[in-house]
C-alpha positions as CSV (number, residue, x, y, z in Angstrom):
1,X,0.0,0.0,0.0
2,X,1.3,3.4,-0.8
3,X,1.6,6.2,1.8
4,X,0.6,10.2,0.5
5,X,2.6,12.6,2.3
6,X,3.0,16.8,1.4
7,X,6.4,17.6,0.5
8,X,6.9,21.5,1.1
9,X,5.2,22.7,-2.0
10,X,2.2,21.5,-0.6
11,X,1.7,18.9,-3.0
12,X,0.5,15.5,-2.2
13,X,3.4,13.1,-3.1
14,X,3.9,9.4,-2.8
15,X,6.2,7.1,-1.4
16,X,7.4,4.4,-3.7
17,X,5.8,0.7,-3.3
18,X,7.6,-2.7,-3.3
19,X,7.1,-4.5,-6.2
20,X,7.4,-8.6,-6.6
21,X,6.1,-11.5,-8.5
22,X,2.7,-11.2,-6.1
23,X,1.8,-7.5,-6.6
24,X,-1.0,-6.8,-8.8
25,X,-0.2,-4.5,-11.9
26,X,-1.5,-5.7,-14.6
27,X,-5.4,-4.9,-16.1
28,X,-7.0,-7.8,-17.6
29,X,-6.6,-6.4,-21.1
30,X,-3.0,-6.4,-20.6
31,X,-2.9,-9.7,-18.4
32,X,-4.6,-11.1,-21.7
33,X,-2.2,-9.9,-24.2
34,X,0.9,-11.3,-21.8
35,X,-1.1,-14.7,-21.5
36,X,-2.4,-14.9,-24.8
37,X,-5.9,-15.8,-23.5
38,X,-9.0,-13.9,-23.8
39,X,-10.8,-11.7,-21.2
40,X,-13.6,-14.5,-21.0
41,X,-11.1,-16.9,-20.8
42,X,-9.2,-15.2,-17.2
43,X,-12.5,-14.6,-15.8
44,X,-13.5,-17.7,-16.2
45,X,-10.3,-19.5,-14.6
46,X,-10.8,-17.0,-11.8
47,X,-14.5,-18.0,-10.9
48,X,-13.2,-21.9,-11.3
49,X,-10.5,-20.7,-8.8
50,X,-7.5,-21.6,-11.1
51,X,-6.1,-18.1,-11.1
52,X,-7.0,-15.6,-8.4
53,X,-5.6,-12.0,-8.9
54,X,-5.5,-9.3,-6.7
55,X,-8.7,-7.1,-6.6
56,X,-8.7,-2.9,-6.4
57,X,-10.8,-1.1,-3.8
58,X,-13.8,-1.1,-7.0
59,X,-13.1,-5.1,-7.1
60,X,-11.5,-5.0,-10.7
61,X,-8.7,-7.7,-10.8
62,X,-5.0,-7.3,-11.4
63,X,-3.1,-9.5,-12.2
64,X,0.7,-9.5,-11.1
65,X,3.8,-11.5,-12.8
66,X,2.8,-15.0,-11.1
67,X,-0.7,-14.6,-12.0
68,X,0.5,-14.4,-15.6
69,X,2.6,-17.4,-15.2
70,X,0.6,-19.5,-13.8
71,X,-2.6,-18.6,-16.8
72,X,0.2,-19.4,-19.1
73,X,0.6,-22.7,-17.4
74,X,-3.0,-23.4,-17.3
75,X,-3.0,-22.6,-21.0
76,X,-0.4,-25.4,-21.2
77,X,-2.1,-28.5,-19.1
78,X,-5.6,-27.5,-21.0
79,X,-3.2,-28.1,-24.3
80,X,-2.4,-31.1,-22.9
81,X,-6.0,-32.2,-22.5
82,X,-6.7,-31.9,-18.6
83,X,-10.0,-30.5,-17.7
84,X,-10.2,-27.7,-15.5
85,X,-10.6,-29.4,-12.3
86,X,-7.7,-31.8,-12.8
87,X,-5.6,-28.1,-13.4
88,X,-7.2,-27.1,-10.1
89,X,-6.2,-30.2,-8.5
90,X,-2.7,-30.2,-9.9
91,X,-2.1,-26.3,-8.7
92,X,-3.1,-27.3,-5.0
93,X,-1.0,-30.3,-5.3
94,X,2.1,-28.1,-6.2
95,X,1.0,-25.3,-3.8
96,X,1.2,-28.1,-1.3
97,X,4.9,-29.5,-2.2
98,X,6.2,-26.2,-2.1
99,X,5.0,-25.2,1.2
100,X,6.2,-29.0,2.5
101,X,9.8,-28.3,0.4
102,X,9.9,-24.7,2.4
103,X,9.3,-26.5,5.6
104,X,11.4,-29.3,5.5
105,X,14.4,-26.7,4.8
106,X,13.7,-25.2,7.6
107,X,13.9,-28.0,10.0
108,X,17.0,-29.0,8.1
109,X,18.6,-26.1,9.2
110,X,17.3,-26.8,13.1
111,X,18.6,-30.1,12.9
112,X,21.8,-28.8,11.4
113,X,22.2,-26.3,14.3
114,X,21.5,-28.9,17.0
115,X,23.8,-31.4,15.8
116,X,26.4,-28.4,15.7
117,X,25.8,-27.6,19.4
118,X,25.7,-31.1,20.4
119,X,27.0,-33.6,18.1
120,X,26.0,-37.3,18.5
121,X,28.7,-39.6,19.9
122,X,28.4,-42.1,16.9
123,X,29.4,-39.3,14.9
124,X,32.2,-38.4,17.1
125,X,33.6,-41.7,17.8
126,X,34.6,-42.8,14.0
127,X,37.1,-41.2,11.9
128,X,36.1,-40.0,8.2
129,X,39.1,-42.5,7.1
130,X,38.1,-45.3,9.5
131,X,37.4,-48.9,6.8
132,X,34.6,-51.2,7.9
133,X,34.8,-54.5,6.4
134,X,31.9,-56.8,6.4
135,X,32.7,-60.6,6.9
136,X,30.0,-63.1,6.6
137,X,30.3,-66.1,8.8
């Protein structure tokens, strides 16, 4: 969200906003020339739920870099021949692998830290040069 402040003038001026792949910028004219899809087509996929931009104050959508990636992708699968709710399907699936990849990096690097405080004894207690060999009976 943008702040409005009055510089000295006594003008209203505003502060710059952070932009990333989530921020909403794009009309749904121009979301459709960058997907390639028709209006119809984006309204649509956002009542099915595939693609949900970001909505002004007046409710109009805008759609921001990843919404545009993922309409291409949907344009994709349905050129692949999967209906709308396998697409719907497959987004939550990888909207659920990536939230499971995110979390299991983070405990990676809690497990990391604890075995750095307090390393295990079996760890300690053979050298990186030490042979085991195996002899069956």
């Amino acid at each position: 969200m943008t702040k409005n402040m009055t510089n000295s003038d006594g003008n209203e001026k505003r502060e710059p906003q952070e932009i990333d792949d989530e921020t909403g910028l794009y009309v749904i004219s121009v979301a459709s020339e960058l997907s390639g899809l028709h209006p119809q087509t984006l309204r649509q996929y956002d009542r099915l739920g595939l693609v949900s931009p970001n909505r002004t104050e007046g409710r109009n959508r805008r759609y921001s870099l990843r919404d545009i990636a993922s309409l291409r992708m949907v344009q994709r699968l349905v050129g692949e021949g999967i209906n709308h709710a396998g697409i719907k399907r497959i987004i939550e699936l990888e909207s659920a692998m990536a939230n499971m990849a995110v979390e299991v990096a983070k405990l990676r690097i809690e497990v990391d830290a604890l075995i750095a405080e307090n390393p295990p004894k079996s760890l300690n207690s053979r050298k990186k040069n030490d042979v085991i060999i195996y002899k069956e009976d």
